[in-house]
Residue, then its C-alpha position, 0 to 999 in steps of 0.5 A: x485312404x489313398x495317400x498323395x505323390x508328394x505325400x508318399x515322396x516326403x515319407x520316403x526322404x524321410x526314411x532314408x535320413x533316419x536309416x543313415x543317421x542310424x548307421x552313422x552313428x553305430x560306425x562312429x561308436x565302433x570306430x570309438x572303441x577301435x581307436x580307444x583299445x589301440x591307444x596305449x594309455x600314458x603311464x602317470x608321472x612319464x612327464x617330459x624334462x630337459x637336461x644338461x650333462x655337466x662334467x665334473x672339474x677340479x677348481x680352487x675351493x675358497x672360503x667365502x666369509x664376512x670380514x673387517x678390518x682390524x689393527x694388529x696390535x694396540x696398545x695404550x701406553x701408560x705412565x711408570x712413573x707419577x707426574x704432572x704432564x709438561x708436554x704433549x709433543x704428538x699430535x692425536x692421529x699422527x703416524x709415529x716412529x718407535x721411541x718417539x715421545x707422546x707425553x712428557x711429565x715434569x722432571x721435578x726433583x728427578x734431576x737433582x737427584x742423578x746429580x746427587x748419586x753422581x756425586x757419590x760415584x765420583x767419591x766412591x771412585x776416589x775410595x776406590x783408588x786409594x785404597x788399591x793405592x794404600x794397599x800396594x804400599x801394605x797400608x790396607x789390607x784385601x779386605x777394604x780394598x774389596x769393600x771399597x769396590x763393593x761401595x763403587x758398585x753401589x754407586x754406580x747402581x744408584x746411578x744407573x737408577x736414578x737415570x732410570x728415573x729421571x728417563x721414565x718422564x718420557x712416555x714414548x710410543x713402544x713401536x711404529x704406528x699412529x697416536x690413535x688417541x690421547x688420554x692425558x692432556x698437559x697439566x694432567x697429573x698421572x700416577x704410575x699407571x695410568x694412560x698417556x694414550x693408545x698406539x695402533x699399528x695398522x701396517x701390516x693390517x689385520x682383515x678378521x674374519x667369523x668362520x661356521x663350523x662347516x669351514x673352520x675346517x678347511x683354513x689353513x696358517x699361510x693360505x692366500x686370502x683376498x679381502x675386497x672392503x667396501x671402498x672397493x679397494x683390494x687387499x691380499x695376504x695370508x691367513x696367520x691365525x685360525x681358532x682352535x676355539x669356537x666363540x660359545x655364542x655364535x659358534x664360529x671360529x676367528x679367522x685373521x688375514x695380514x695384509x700390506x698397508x703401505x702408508x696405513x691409509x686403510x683404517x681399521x674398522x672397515x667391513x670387506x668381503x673376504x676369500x680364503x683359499x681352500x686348496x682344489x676339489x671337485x666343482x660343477x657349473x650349473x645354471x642358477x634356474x637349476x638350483x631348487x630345494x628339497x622337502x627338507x630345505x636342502x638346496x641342490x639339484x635334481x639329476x637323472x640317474x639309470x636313463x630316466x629317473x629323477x634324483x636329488x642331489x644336494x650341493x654346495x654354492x662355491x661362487x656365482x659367475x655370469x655363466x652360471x654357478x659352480x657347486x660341490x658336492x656332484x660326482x663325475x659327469x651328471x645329467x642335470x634337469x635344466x627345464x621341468x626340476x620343479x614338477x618332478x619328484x625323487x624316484x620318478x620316471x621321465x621323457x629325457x631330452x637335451x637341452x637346447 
């Protein structure tokens, strides 16, 4: 059977499609394996990061602590003699001088019996001459005379005692400060011992701290310290005391600040954040996005050391600025990965670049 034209044209085209088809598809493969085995296959872990050069620089180092406000000293004032309470001239809160009288107690039979040991006095001080006298006109031998004397003294000692006595009914502030509180009220009877009420110097003012055993350290008696106490108003002084003993419960060591109270308008009691100076180290200001933690809970940063591989670094926050964070614990100037710290790890190699 004969085949048509168009019959013969339509196996023709088709033909040539399948024969280009065919060698499309080989060069395409060839070229595939061409580009593959050319290709350098990308090592595992070269991943991309950026950094920042950090220099190191010397910086004050200061101790960073919770604080509160503390009077440095009080005292409650108590009764050396027994009575009944006359008079309570100090009003409860009031600012007092040394000396001045918080209560007064009843002064009873106190001053009839000065008047009576004065009395003696003047007797024995009439003895007294006599018997000199007696004894210049050979009338009284050395003796009396010295037992006469024996006797004023005698006198003169229960004097002085019984102004003693009788000065005890004055329960007076034993230095200057503020009647914080009042424990006896007029009519209230005190025996030898009890309290009148306590004092509490607040100027100068203690700032108390809780150093860790990390710091405890690092505190020195006369540092500079400020303390910025919840009001917002500032105190400066100087540490003058440090522990040699740590609390056994929270292991900390008690750090106390004295500080100017001008007119004792801070009171004690008030919480402050507190900054001890420390002398000067070695610091590095990094980006607070840098910091990360380490599979230990370590905080620190991740740092390229030898050209491209990663290194932990552990540090410690001295203070948090708007440019930054100032640490410790690098050494001389250090690439610091600024961008890609989380996706990397200790010991792998990366692509460095600069940070812009």
């Amino acid at each position: 059977m004969r085949l048509k034209s168009q019959h013969v044209f339509i196996l023709v085209v088709t033909l040539v499609l399948i024969v280009f088809f065919a060698f499309g598809s080989l060069f395409n493969n060839r070229g595939a394996k061409r580009d593959g085995a050319d290709a350098k296959p990308v090592p595992v872990g070269q991943q991309a990061v950026q950094v920042r050069v950090t220099p190191e620089t010397s910086r004050p180092i200061e101790v960073v602590l919770r604080g509160r406000t503390e009077a440095a000293r009080s005292v409650v004032v108590r009764s050396e003699t027994a009575g009944v309470v006359a008079a309570a001239p100090t009003i409860e809160g009031s600012f007092v001088a040394k000396g001045q009288i918080l209560c007064r107690l009843s002064v009873d039979a106190r001053q009839a019996a000065l008047d009576q040991t004065r009395a003696a006095l003047k007797s024995r001080q009439l003895q007294r001459e006599a018997a000199a006298q007696l004894a210049e006109k050979g009338f009284r031998s050395q003796t009396q005379v010295l037992e006469a004397q024996a006797n004023l003294d005698a006198a003169q000692a229960a004097v002085r005692q019984a102004e003693i006595v009788l000065n005890q009914v004055n329960i007076r502030a034993p230095f200057s400060g503020v009647f914080d509180k009042r424990d006896a009220e007029i009519g209230a009877y005190l025996a030898p011992g009890q309290a009148c009420g306590t004092m509490i110097e607040l100027n100068p003012l203690l700032v108390v701290g809780d150093a860790p055993e990390t710091d405890a350290g690092k505190l020195r008696v006369g540092a500079a310290a400020q303390a910025r106490l919840v009001s917002g108003q500032i105190l400066t002084g100087r540490v003058r005391y440090v522990s040699r003993e740590a609390d056994p419960q929270t292991r900390t060591y008690r750090v106390e600040i004295a500080a100017q109270n001008p007119g004792n308008s801070i009171r004690s009691g008030l919480s402050s954040d507190l900054r001890v100076q420390a002398g000067a180290g070695a610091a590095h200001l990094v980006p607070v996005s840098a910091l990360v933690l380490d599979s230990a809970g370590r905080q620190g940063v991740r740092q390229i050391v030898n050209g491209d591989v990663v290194a932990f670094a552990p540090v410690a926050v001295l203070e948090e600025t708007s440019g930054g964070v100032w640490v410790s614990g690098l050494k001389g100037s250090v690439q610091i990965v600024t961008v890609g710290q989380s996706f990397v790890a200790d010991g792998q190699k990366v692509k460095v670049a600069q940070a812009r």
